[in-house]
C-alpha positions as CSV (number, residue, x, y, z in Angstrom):
1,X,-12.4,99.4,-27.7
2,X,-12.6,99.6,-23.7
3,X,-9.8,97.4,-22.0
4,X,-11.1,96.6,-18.8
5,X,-8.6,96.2,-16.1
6,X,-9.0,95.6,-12.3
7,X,-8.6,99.1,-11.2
8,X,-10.0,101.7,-14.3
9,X,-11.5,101.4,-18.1
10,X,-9.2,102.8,-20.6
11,X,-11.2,103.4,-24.1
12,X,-8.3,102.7,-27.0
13,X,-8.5,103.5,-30.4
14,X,-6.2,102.6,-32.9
15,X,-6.0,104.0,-37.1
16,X,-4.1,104.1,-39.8
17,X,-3.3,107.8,-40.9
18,X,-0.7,107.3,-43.1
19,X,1.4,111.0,-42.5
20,X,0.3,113.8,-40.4
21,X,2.1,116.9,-41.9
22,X,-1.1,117.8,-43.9
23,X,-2.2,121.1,-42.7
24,X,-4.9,120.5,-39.6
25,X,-4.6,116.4,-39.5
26,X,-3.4,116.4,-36.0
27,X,-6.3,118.4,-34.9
28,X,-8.8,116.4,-37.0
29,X,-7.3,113.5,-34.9
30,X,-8.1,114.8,-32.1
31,X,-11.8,116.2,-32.6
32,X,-12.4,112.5,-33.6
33,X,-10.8,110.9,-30.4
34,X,-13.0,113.4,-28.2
35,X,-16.1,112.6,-30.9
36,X,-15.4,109.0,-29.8
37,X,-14.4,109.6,-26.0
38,X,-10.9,107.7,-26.4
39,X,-8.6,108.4,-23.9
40,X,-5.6,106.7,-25.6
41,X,-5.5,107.1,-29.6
42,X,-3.0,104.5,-31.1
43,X,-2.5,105.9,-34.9
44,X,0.1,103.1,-37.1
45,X,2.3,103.5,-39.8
46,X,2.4,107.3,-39.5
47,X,4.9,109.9,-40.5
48,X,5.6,112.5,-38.0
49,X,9.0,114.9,-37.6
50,X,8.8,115.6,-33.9
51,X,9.3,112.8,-30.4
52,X,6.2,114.6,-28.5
53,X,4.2,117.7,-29.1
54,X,1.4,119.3,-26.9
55,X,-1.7,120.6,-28.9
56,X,-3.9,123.1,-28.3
57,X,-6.8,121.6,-27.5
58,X,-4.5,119.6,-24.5
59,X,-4.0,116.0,-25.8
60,X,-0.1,114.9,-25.9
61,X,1.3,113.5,-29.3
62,X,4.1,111.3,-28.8
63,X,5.9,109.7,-31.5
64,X,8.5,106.9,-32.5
65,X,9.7,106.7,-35.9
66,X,11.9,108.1,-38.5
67,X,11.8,112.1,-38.5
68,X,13.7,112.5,-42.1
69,X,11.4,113.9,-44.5
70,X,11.5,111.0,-47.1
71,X,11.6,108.5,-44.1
72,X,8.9,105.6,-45.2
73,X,5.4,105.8,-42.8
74,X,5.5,102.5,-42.4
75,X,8.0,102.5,-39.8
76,X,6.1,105.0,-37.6
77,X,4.4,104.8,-34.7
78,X,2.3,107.5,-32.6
79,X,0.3,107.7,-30.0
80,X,-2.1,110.6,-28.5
81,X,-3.4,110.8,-25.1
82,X,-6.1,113.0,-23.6
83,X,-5.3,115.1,-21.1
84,X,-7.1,112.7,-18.1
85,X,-5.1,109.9,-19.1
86,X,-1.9,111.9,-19.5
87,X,-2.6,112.6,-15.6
88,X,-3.7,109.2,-15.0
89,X,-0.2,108.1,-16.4
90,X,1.4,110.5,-14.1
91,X,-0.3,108.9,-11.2
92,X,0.0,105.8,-11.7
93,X,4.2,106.5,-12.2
94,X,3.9,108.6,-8.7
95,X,2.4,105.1,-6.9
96,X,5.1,102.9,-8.9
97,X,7.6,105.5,-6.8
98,X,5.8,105.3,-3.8
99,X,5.2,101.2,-3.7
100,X,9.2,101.5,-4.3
101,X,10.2,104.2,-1.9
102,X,7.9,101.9,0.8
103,X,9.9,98.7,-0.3
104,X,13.2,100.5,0.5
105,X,12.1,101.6,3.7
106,X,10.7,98.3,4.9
107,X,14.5,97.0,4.1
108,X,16.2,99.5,5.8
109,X,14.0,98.9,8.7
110,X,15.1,95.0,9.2
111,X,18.6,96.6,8.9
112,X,18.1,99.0,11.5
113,X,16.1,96.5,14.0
114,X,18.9,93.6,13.2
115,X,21.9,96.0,14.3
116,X,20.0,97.3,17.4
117,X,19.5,93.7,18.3
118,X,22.9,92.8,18.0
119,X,24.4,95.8,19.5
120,X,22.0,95.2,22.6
121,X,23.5,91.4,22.6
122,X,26.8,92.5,22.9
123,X,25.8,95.4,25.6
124,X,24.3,92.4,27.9
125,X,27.5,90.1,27.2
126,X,29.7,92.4,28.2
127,X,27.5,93.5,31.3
128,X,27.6,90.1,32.4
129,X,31.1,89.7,31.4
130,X,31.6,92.3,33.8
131,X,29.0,90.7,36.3
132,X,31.4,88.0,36.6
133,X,34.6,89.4,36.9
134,X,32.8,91.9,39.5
135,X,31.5,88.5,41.5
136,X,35.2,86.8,41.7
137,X,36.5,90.1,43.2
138,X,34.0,90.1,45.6
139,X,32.7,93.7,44.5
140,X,29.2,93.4,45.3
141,X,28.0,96.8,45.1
142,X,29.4,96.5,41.2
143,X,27.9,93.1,40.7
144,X,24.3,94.8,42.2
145,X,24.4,97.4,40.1
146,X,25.2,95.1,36.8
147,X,22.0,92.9,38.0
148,X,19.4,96.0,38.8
149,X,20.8,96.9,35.2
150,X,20.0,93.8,33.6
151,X,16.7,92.7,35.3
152,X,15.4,96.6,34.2
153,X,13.0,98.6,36.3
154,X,10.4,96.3,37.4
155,X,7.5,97.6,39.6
156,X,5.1,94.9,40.8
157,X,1.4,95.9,39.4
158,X,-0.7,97.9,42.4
159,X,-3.8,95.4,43.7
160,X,-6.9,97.2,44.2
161,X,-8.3,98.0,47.4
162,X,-11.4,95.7,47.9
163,X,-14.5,96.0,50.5
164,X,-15.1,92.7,52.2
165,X,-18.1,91.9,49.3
166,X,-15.5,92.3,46.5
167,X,-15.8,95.2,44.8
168,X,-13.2,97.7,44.1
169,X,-12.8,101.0,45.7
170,X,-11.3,103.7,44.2
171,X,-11.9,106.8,46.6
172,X,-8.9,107.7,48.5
173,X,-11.1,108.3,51.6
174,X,-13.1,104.9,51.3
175,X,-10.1,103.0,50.6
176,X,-8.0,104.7,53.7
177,X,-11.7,103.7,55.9
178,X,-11.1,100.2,54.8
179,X,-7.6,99.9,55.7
180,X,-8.5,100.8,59.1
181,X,-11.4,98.7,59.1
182,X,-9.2,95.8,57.9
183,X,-6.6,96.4,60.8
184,X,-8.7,97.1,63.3
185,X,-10.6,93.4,62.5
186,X,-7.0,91.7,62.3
187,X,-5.4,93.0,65.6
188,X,-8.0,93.1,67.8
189,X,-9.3,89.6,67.7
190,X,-10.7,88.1,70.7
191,X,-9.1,85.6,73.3
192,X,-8.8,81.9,72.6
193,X,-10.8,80.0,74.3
194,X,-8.2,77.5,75.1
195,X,-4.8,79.9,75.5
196,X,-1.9,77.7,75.4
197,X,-0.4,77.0,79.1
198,X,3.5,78.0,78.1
199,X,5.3,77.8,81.7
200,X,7.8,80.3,82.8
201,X,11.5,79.0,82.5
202,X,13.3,78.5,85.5
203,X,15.9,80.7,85.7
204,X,16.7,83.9,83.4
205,X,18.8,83.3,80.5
206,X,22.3,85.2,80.7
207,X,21.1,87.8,78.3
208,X,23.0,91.1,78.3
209,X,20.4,94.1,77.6
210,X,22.4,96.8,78.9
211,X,23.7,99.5,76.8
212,X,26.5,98.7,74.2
213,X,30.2,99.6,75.9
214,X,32.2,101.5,73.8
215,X,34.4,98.6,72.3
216,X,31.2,97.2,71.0
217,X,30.7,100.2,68.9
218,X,34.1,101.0,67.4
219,X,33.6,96.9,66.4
220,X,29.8,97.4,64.4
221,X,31.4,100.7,63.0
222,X,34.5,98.7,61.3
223,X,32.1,96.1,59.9
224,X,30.0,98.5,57.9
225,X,30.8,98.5,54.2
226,X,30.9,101.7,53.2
227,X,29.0,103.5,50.4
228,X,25.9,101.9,52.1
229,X,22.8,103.9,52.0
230,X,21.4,105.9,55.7
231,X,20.1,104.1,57.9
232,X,17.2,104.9,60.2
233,X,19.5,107.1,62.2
234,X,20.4,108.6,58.6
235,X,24.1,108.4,59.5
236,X,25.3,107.0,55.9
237,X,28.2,104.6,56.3
């Protein structure tokens, strides 16, 4: 009888035997389930005196029952599998363990990702905790710090060099061409036709653009903060 399932055909066979301590009956059971091609052998109200037993030809005898000797065969039950099915079992139990094992990790997974986002909520509360306390103090190399921290490494996305019909250039060489091209276009333009007439004023403004005197300097030097990065003079504050 085949039970047809969505995945395989099992071929069943179920009998009444009665007991199977006559000399031999276990292997006649057998040729017959192989004669047949059943892959699971159901035998009722049967008599047996051991819980499983491998034959020789391969098939697995399992039994559930009374073992006493005078125990009645009516409250017996066995069952013999082929050696296919017996594997087929086995796989099928090694999926079940798998399809568990996957479960578990998919729940410790939403553990794992819920903790790191609440540790990473507290990280930027107390960064900003800090940001504030930081701001009130007037420690701004702190608070700039805290804010570079917070706003992450963000690089603004390269635009691609373009010739003047649109299309992109990606040769170093062509693309160095047209940046010359493009500065030589925008700084050398020609003369207005109508220059604006802007009329010289009419004295000079009291501008001093001598050198700086010496109290001058000490004064700039005081007003630097210091751990200020060189500047072009690379004379760090």
């Amino acid at each position: 009888m085949p039970l047809l399932t969505t995945r395989a055909t099992i071929y069943l066979g179920t009998w009444h035997v009665r007991t199977m301590w006559d000399t031999g009956r276990a292997f006649q059971i057998a040729a017959e389930m192989r004669r047949y091609n059943l892959e699971v052998h159901e035998i009722s109200e049967t008599h047996w005196t051991q819980v499983g037993q491998r034959l020789t030809s391969g098939e697995l005898l399992l039994y559930s029952g009374h073992e006493e000797e005078n125990a009645p065969h009516t409250q017996g039950v066995a069952l013999m599998l082929k050696k296919e099915q017996e594997g087929s079992n086995q796989y099928q139990s090694n999926k079940s363990r798998k399809s568990q094992t996957q479960a578990e990790y998919t729940e410790v997974n939403k553990q794992v990702k819920r903790s790191i986002k609440i540790d990473k909520r507290k990280y930027v509360e107390d960064l900003a905790t800090t940001a504030e306390k930081a701001a009130r103090e007037g420690n701004m190399r702190q608070l700039y710090d805290i804010t570079k921290k917070l706003s992450g490494n963000r690089r603004k996305a390269e635009r691609p060099v373009k010739s003047k019909e649109g299309e992109v250039i990606t040769n170093i060489e062509e693309q160095q061409n047209r940046w010359v091209e493009h500065f030589k276009e925008l700084l050398n333009r020609p003369a207005p036709l109508n220059p604006s007439n802007i009329e010289a004023a009419p004295t000079d403004l009291p501008i001093n653009v001598g050198p700086p005197t010496i109290e001058e300097i000490s004064m700039a030097i005081r007003q630097i903060k210091s751990g200020k990065a060189a500047g072009p003079d690379n004379i760090p504050a």
